[in-house]
DRENGU-819212 format. One line per 3 residues: for each residue x, y, z of C-alpha. Coordinates in pm, 1 decimal, always signed. Layout:
X Y Z | ...
***
This chain:
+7554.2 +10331.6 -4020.5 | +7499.7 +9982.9 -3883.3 | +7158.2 +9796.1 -3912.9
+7022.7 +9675.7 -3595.0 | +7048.2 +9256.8 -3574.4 | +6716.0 +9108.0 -3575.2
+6802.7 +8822.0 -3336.8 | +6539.9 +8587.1 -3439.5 | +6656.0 +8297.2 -3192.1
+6573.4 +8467.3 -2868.2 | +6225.9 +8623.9 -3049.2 | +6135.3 +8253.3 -3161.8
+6195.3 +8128.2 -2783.8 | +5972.4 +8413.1 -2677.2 | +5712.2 +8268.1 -2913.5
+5749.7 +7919.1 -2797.7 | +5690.0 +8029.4 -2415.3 | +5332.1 +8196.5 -2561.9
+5317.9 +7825.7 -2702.9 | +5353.1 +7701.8 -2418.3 | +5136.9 +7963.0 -2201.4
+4836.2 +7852.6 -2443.0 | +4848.9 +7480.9 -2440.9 | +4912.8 +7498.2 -2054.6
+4573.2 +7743.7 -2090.6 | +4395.4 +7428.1 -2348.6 | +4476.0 +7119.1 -2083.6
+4367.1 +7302.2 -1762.1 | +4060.3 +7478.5 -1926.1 | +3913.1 +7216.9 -2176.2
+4139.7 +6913.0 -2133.0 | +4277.4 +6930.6 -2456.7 | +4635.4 +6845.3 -2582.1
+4739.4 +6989.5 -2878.0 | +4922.8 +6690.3 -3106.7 | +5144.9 +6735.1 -3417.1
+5231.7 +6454.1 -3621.7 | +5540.3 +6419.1 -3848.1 | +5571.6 +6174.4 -4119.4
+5944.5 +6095.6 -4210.5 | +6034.0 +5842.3 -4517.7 | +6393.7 +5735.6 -4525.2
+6694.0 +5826.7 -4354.5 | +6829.4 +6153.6 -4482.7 | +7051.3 +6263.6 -4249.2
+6945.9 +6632.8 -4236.5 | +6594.6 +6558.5 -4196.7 | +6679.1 +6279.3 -3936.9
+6787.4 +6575.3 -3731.9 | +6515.4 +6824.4 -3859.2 | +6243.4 +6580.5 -3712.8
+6424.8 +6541.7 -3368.2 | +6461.3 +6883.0 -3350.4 | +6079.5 +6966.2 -3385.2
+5958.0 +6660.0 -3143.8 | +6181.0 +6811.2 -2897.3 | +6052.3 +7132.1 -2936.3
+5720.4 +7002.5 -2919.3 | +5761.7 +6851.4 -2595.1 | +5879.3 +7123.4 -2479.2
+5605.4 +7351.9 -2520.3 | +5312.2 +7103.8 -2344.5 | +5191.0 +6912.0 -2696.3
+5176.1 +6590.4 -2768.8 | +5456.8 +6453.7 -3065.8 | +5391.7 +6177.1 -3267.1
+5660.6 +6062.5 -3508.9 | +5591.1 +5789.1 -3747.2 | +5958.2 +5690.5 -3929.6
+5844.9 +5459.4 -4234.9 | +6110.6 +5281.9 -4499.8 | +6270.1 +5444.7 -4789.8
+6093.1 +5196.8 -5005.4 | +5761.1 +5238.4 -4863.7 | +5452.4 +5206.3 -5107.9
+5255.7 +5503.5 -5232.3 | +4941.3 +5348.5 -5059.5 | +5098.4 +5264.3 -4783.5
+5160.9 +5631.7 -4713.9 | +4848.6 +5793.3 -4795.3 | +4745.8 +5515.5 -4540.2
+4889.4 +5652.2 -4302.4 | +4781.3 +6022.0 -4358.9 | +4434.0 +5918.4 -4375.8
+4438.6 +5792.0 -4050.4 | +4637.0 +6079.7 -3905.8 | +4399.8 +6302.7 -4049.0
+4089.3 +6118.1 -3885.3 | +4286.0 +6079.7 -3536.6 | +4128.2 +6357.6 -3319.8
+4439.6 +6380.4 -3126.6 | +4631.8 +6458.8 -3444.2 | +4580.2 +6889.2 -3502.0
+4879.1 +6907.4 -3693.9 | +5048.2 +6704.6 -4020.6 | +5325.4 +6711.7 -4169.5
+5567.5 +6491.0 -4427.6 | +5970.4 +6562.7 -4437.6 | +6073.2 +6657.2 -4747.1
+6262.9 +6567.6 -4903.9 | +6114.8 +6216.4 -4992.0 | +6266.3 +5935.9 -5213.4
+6199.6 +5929.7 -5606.2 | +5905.6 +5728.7 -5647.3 | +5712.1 +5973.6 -5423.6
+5532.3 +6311.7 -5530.7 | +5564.3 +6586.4 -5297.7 | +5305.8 +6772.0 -5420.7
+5068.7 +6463.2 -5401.0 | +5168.2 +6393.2 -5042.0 | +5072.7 +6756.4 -4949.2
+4717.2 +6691.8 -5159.7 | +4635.1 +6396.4 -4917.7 | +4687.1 +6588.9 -4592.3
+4341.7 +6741.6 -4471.3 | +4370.6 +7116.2 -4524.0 | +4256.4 +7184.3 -4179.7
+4589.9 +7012.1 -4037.4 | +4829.1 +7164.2 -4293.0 | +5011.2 +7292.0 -4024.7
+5313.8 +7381.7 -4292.5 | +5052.0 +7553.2 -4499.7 | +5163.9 +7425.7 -4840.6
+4807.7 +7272.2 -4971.8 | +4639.5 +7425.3 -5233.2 | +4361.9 +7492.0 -5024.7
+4582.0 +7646.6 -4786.6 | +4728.3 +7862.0 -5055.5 | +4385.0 +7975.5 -5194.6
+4286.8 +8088.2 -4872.8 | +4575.8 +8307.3 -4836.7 | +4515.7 +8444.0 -5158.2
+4161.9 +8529.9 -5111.0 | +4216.8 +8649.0 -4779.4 | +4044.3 +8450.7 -4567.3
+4153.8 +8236.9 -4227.6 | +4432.0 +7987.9 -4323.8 | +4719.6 +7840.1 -4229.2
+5019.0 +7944.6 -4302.3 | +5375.0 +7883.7 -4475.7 | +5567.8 +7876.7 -4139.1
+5907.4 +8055.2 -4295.5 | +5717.9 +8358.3 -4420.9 | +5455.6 +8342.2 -4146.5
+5793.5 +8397.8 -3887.7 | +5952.8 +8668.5 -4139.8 | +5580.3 +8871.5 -4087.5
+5618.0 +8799.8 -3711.6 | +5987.5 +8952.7 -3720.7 | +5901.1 +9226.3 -3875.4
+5549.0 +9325.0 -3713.8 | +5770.0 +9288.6 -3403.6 | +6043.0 +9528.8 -3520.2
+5807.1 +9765.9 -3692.8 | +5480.8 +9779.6 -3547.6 | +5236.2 +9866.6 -3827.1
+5326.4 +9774.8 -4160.5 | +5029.2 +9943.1 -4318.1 | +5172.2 +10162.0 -4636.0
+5502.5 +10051.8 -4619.8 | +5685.7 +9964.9 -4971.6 | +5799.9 +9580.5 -4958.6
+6003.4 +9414.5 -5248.7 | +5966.1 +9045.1 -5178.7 | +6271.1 +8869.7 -5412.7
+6146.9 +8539.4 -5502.9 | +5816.4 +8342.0 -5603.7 | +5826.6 +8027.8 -5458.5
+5529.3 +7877.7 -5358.1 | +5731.9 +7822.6 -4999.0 | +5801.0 +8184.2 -4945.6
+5771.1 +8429.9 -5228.3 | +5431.5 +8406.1 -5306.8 | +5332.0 +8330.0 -4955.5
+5506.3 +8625.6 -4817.6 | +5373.1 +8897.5 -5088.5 | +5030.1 +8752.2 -4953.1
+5118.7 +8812.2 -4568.9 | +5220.2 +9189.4 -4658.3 | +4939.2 +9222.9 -4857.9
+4735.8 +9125.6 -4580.9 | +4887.9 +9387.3 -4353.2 | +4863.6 +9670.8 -4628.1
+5180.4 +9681.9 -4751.8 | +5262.7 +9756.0 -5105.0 | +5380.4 +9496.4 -5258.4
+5639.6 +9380.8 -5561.5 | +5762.4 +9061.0 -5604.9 | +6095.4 +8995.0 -5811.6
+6337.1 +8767.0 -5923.1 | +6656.5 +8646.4 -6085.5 | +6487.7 +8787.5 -6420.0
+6330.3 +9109.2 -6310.1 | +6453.0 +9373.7 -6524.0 | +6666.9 +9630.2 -6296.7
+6625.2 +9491.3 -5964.9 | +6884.2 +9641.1 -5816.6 | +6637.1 +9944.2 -5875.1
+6302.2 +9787.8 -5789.8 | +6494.9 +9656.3 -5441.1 | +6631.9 +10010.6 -5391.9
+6289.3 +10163.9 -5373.7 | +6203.7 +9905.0 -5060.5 | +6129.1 +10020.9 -4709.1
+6093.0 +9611.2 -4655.4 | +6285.5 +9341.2 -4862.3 | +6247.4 +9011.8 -4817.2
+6510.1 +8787.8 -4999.0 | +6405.0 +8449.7 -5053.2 | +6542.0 +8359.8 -5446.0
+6821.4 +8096.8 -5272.4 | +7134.4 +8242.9 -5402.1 | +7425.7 +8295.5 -5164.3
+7520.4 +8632.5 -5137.3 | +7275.9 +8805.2 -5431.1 | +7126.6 +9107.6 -5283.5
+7426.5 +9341.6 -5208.1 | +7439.7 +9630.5 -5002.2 | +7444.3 +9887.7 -5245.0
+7070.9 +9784.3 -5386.6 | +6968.1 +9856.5 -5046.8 | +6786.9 +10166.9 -4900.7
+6937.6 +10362.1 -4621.8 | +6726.0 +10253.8 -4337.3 | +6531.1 +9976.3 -4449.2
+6450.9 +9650.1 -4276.0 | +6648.8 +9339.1 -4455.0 | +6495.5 +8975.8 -4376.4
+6730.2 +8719.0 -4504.1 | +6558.5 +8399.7 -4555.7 | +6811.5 +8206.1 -4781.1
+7012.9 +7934.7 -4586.3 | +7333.6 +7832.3 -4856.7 | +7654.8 +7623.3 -4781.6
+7918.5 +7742.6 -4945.2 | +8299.9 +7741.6 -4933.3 | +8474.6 +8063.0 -4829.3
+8894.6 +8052.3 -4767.5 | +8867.9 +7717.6 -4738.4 | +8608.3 +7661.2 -4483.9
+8263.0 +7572.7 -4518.2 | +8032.6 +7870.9 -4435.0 | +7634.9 +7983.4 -4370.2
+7542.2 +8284.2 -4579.8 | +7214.2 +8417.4 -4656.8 | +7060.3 +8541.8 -4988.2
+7162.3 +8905.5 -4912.0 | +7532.9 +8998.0 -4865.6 | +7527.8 +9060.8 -4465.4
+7876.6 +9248.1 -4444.5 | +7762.0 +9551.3 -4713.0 | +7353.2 +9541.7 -4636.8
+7467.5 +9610.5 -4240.7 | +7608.6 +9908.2 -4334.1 | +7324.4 +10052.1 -4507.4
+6980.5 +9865.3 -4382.2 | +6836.3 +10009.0 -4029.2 | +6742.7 +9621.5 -3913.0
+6856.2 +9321.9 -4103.3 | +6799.8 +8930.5 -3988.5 | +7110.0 +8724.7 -4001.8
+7184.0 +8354.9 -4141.4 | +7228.1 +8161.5 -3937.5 | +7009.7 +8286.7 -3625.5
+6768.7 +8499.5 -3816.7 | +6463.0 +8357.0 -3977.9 | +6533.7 +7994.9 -3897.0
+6467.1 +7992.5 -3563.6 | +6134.7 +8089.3 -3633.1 | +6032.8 +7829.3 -3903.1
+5972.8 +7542.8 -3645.7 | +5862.4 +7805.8 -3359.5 | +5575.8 +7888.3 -3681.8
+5533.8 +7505.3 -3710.4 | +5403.0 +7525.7 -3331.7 | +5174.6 +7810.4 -3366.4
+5022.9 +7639.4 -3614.1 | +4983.3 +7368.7 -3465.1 | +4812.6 +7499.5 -3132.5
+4612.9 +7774.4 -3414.3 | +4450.8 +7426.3 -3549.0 | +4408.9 +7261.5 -3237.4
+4178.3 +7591.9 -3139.0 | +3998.3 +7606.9 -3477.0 | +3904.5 +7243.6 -3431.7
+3753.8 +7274.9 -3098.7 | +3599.3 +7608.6 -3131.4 | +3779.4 +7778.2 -2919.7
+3964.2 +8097.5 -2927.0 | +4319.7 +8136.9 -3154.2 | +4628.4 +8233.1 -2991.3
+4723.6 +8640.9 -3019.5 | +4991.5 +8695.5 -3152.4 | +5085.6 +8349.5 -3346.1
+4829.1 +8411.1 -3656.9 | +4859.1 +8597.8 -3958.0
***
């Protein structure tokens, strides 16, 4: 058998032209603009073009982009300055900082200063609580586009047996939370989970997000189940640099029914996420009603 490709690039640009059917909907209805702003500190290449990539995308859909580029050295204060304002600017529904950031700064403490109602990457611990406890949040945008993927391939998730492999507070525990939420049953495991090859098998739905290339092969897998590969890892491969995902693609496309793959899967749909949540908070701060379709 061979699993049917999830292609999550053309299901992201389908998301992005709901995006963009909304905020067209927001301007001529209530004159709003939704407006994402993205904090970058330094000049790492990667995230140079990361942050290009999104205010282009933004654009794109109708929203206002703000990008605020500040030094490598830049103070600690100087920073949180910044957020604070950005988080009092009414035009400003959505915040986010680049990561990585240089040394002397704390992630975690730059997340802590953003206001949790413009977490638009849904990584405070407000955020995370929220999800937890089940109420209205916003969301992690990786695992918020892996739910999308597969409510989209699917349908109803409700009963369905999901082995999420990794606990990251980006993706793991996010992502057992988003099942959860849609009645799955739920396992998460690990590097150090004792027979996972047999907790994996068992899976009608595994998610592998533990960020080593090539770890879940094809013979853990289920006949017929739905693979979503979120790991993105460079490696070297007869001599020429190569994308591979956490799962082994070649043997879990033999066995899966529907399997995402790297690149072209889940990535797509991180920044598409990023968007939603955007226009999600934009609604929620105005009162008005949330996009279908682009919530958890």
């Amino acid at each position: 058998m061979s699993a049917q490709i999830i292609d999550g690039k053309a299901f992201a640009a389908k998301v992005r032209g709901q995006i963009a059917e909304h905020v067209a909907k927001l301007k001529a209805d209530h004159s709003i603009t939704p407006g994402l702003a993205v904090v970058l500190v330094g000049e790492d290449p990667a995230s140079e073009v990361y942050v290009r990539n999104k205010g282009k995308q933004t654009l794109e859909v109708g929203m206002n982009s703000f990008e605020h580029k500040l030094p490598a050295d830049v103070s600690k204060e100087d920073l949180y300055a910044l957020i604070a304002k950005l988080n009092a600017d009414p035009a400003v529904h959505g915040i986010l900082c680049q990561f990585p950031v240089p040394d002397h700064l704390n992630e975690q403490e730059i997340v802590a200063q953003i206001d949790p109602a413009k977490d638009v990457d849904g990584l405070h611990v407000v955020s995370a609580g929220l999800l937890a406890s089940g109420q209205r949040s916003l969301v992690s945008c990786t695992p918020l586009g892996c739910l999308m993927l597969l409510r989209d391939h699917l349908g109803d998730l409700s009963g369905m047996n999901a082995v999420v492999v990794g606990r990251s507070n980006l993706v793991g525990k996010p992502m057992a939370q988003l099942l959860l939420g849609d009645s799955c049953t739920v396992t998460i495991a690990h590097s150090r989970t004792k027979d996972l090859a047999d907790v994996v098998g068992r899976a009608d739905i595994v998610v592998a997000a533990v960020g080593r290339p090539e770890m879940v092969p094809g013979d853990w897998i289920k006949k017929g189940a739905t693979v979503i590969d979120v790991g993105i890892n460079r490696i070297e491969r007869d001599g020429k640099k190569k994308l591979v995902g956490d799962a082994d693609f070649a043997s879990c496309s033999q066995v899966a029914g529907a399997i995402t793959p790297v690149p072209g899967g889940v990535g797509p749909m991180t920044i598409a996420c990023l968007l939603a949540n955007t226009v999600t908070a934009c609604c929620r701060a105005n009162g008005l009603e949330e996009p279908e379709g682009l919530t958890a």
